[in-house]
N, C-alpha and C positions, 0 to 999 in steps of 0.2 A: 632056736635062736631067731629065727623066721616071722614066728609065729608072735615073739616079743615086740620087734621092731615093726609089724603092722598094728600093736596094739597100743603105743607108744603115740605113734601118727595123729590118730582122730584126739590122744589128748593135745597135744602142741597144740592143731590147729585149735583147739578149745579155748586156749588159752590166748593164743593171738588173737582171738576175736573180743574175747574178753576185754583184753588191755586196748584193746582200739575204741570199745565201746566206751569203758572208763576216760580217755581222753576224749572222744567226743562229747561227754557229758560234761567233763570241767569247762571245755570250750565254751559251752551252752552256760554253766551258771558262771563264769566270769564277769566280773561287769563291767561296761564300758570304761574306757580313760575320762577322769573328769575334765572339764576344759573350762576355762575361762573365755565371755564372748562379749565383746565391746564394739560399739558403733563408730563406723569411719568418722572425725570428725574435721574440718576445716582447720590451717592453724596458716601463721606468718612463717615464711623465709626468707634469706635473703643468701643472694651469691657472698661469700667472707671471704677473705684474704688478711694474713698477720701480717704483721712487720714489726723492725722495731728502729726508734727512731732517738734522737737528742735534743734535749732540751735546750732552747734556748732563749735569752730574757728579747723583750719585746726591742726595746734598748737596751745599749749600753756602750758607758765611754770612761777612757782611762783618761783623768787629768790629769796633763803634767808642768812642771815650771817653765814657766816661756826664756826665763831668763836664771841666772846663775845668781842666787840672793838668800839671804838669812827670813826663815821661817817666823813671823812675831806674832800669827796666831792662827789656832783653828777651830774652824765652825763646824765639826762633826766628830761623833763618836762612833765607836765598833759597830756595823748592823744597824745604827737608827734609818727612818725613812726622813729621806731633806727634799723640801720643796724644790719649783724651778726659781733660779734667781738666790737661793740662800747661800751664803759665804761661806766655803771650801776652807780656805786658807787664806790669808794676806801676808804680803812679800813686805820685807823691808821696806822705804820710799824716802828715806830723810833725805838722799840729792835728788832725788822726782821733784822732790815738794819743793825744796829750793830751787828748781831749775823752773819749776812752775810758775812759780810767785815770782820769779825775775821778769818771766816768757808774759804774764800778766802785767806785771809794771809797765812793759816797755809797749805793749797793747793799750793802753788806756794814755801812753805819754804820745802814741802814734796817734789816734783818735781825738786828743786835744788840738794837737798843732794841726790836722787836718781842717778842724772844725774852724780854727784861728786864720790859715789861709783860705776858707772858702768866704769866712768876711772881709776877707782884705781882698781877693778878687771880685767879691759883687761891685766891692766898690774902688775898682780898678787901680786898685795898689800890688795885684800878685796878679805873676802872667799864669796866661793856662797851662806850660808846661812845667811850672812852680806847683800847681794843684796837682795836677797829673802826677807828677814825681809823687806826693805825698799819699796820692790814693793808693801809690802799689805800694808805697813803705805801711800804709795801717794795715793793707791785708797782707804781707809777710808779717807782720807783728803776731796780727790773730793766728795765722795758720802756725807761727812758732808756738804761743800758748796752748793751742786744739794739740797739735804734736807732744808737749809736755807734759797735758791732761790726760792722752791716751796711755804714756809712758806709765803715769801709776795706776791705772784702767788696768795695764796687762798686769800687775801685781799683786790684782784681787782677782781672786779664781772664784767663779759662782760656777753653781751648777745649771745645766742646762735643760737639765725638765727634771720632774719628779721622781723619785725614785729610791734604794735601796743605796746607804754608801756601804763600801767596805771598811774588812777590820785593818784597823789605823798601823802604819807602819812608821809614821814618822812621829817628830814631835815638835814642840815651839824650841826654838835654840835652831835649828839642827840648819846646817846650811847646805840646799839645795842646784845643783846643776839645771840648767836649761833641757827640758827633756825628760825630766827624772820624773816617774811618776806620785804624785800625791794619793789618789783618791781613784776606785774604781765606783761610777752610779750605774746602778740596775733598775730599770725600771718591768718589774716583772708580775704587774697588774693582769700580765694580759704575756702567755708564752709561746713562743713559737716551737714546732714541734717538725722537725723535717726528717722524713723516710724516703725508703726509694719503694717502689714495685716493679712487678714485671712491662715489660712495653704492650703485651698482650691485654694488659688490662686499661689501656689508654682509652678503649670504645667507652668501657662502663664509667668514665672518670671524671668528675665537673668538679668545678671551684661553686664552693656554696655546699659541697657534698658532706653529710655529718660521719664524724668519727670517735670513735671511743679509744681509751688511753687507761693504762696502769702504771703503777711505779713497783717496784720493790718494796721503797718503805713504807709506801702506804697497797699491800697487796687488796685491802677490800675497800676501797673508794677506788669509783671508776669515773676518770675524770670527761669531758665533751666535748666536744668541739667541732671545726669544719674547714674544708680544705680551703686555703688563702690564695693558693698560687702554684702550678704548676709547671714546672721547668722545663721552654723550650728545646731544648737540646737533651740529649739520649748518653747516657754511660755507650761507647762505641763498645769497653771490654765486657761490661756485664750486660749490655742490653736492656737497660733499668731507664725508669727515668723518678727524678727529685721532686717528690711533695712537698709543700710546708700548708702546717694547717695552727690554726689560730687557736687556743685552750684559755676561755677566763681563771685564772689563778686567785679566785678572792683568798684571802688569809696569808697567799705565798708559799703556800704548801709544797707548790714545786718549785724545786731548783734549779739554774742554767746548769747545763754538763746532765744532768740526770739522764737515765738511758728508761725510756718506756716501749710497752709493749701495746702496738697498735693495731686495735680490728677496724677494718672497713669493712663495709659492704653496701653491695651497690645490687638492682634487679630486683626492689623489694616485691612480693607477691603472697598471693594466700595458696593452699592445695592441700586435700588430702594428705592425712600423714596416718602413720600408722606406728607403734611402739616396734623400737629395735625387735624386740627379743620375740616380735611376730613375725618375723621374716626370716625362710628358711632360705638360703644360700647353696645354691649347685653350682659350682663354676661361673661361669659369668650369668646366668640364668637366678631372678627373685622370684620365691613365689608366697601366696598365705594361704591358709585355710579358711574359707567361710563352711557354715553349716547347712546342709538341703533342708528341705521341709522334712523330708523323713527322717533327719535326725545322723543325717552319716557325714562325713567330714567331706569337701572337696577343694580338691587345691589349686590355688587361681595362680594364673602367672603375672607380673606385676613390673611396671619399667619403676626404678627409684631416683633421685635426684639427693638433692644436699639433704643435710644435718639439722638440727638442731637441739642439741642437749640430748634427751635419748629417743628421740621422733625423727620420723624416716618420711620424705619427701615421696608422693607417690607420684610421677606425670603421667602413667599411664596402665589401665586394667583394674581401675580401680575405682569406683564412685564414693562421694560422702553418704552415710547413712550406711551403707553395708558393712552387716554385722560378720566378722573374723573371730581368729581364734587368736587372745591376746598373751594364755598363759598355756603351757600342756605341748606346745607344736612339736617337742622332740617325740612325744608319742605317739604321734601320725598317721597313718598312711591314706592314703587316698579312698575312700571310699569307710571306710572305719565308721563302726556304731559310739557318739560318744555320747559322755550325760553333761550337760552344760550346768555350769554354777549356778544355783540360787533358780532354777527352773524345776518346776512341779515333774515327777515322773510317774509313768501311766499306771503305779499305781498307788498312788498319791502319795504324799510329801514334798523336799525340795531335797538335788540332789548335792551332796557334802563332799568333803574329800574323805572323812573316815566310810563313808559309804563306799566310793569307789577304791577305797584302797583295800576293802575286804573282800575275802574272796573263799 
């Protein structure tokens, strides 16, 4: 039994050595991880910030009846665009017009006899306080007609600048109260757009600053614009303060009320960027891999900064021109023999992915 179990021995070890050789040798003809390797290059950033914000028209004013009177005509339809100065509505006026045309009679009958005592004073038949007396009777006269004028003035409603009317709620007939509204004008040329942000972003923040905007119904136009005005005073409960910023509206595409989605940004700058999916992530630690001259992997550490789209802001550990590893990094390790895409290998060709995937 003895004699078995030391003959048994020198095979095992034979065989362990075997199987060690055998993986040593696969080790040997495996072949490198293929990599992909792209040159740092420069790109644009900026610090962003969203919000979202409310549309609202550049103007706008509800007209209403200044007085309690029967509607006998209107000068607008649902949605059309009316000039400034174009006729809204006109009011009733048959006792204006009458009380007018009396207020003028008695104007032009003041003005005669005025003019009749100043001849009969030149030529010393009417005392000075006989003229006197009659100068204040012609300017009450006039200022009673100007008063009666103004009275059917307030019965014509014009609009006051250009713009957008609303859709019509009244009609001719219809008898209107003092106050009651006729007619909303928008003038929405030109929109205002007010959000808030944080108070922390007060340093980066100027009037004049450009901003971009979306809507819902329009999700791929992205509308311009630049901030108009920024509000003295501070939200005490959120700590925010109120933007408005200015958006040309040609066509009118936006609408007052509308809720948009607003990016600013502000700290524009160029830097090093390098593709997300090059950057390997340990805790709070970035790093990438460039390639040595001999062809082996090493992994650089890297400070990152903002976004944009799927480009990675580098500020530090990182120059333009140095060549990284842009596809392959979960394959890794530090110091790793790899074969780079589309580069000759020593012993000739260009190295492929079916190449390094066979083994």
């Amino acid at each position: 039994m003895r004699h078995k179990i030391l003959l048994l021995v020198p095979t095992a070890l034979a065989l362990l050595t075997l199987a060690a050789c055998a993986d040593a040798q696969e080790q040997r003809e495996r072949p490198p991880p293929l990599v992909k390797v792209e040159a740092v290059a420069m790109q644009d950033f900026a610090d962003r910030y969203e919000a979202v914000g409310t549309a609202t028209a550049n103007e706008q004013v509800t007209l209403t009846a200044p007085v309690t009177e029967r509607i006998v005509r209107l000068g607008f339809s649902d949605g059309v665009f009316v000039r400034r100065g174009q006729v809204i509505a006109e009011l009733a006026q048959g006792q204006e017009s009458a009380a007018l045309a009396s207020a003028q009679a008695r104007a032009r009958e003041a003005e005669q006899q005025l003019k009749r005592i100043e001849a009969l004073k030149d030529r010393g038949f009417a005392t000075k306080a006989a003229y006197d007396a009659q100068v204040a009777a012609a300017a009450a006269a006039r200022a009673e007609a100007n008063e009666a004028r103004a009275s059917i003035g307030d019965r014509v409603i014009r609009a006051p600048f250009s713009g957008v009317a609303s859709l019509r709620q009244i009609s001719v007939g219809a008898v209107v109260t003092g106050g009651s509204p006729i007619a909303t004008i928008s003038d929405i040329s030109t929109i205002k757009l007010d959000f808030t942000v944080p108070e922390t972003m007060l340093a980066a923040l100027s009037v004049g600053q450009p901003i971009s905007a979306t809507a819902a119904a329009f999700p791929d136009q992205r509308f311009t614009g630049r901030i108009s005005a920024i509000d003295p005073v501070l939200d005490p409960a959120t700590r925010a303060v109120k933007l408005r910023a200015l958006l040309p509206n040609p066509g009118g595409r936006i609408k007052p009320g509308m809720l948009m989605n607003v990016v600013l940004e502000s700290q524009p700058r160029r830097a090093p960027a390098v593709p997300e999916l090059a950057v390997v992530n340990e805790g709070d630690a970035r790093y990438v891999y460039t390639i040595g001259p001999d062809g082996a992997a090493k992994r650089l550490s890297i400070q990152t900064g903002g976004r944009r789209g799927n480009m990675v802001e580098v500020t530090g550990g990182l120059t333009p021109g140095t060549r990284i590893v842009t596809e392959g990094v979960v394959k890794l390790s530090d110091g790793m023999k790899v074969a780079v895409q589309g580069e000759t290998k020593p012993g000739g060709g260009a190295a492929t992915k079916g190449a390094a995937a066979a083994k």
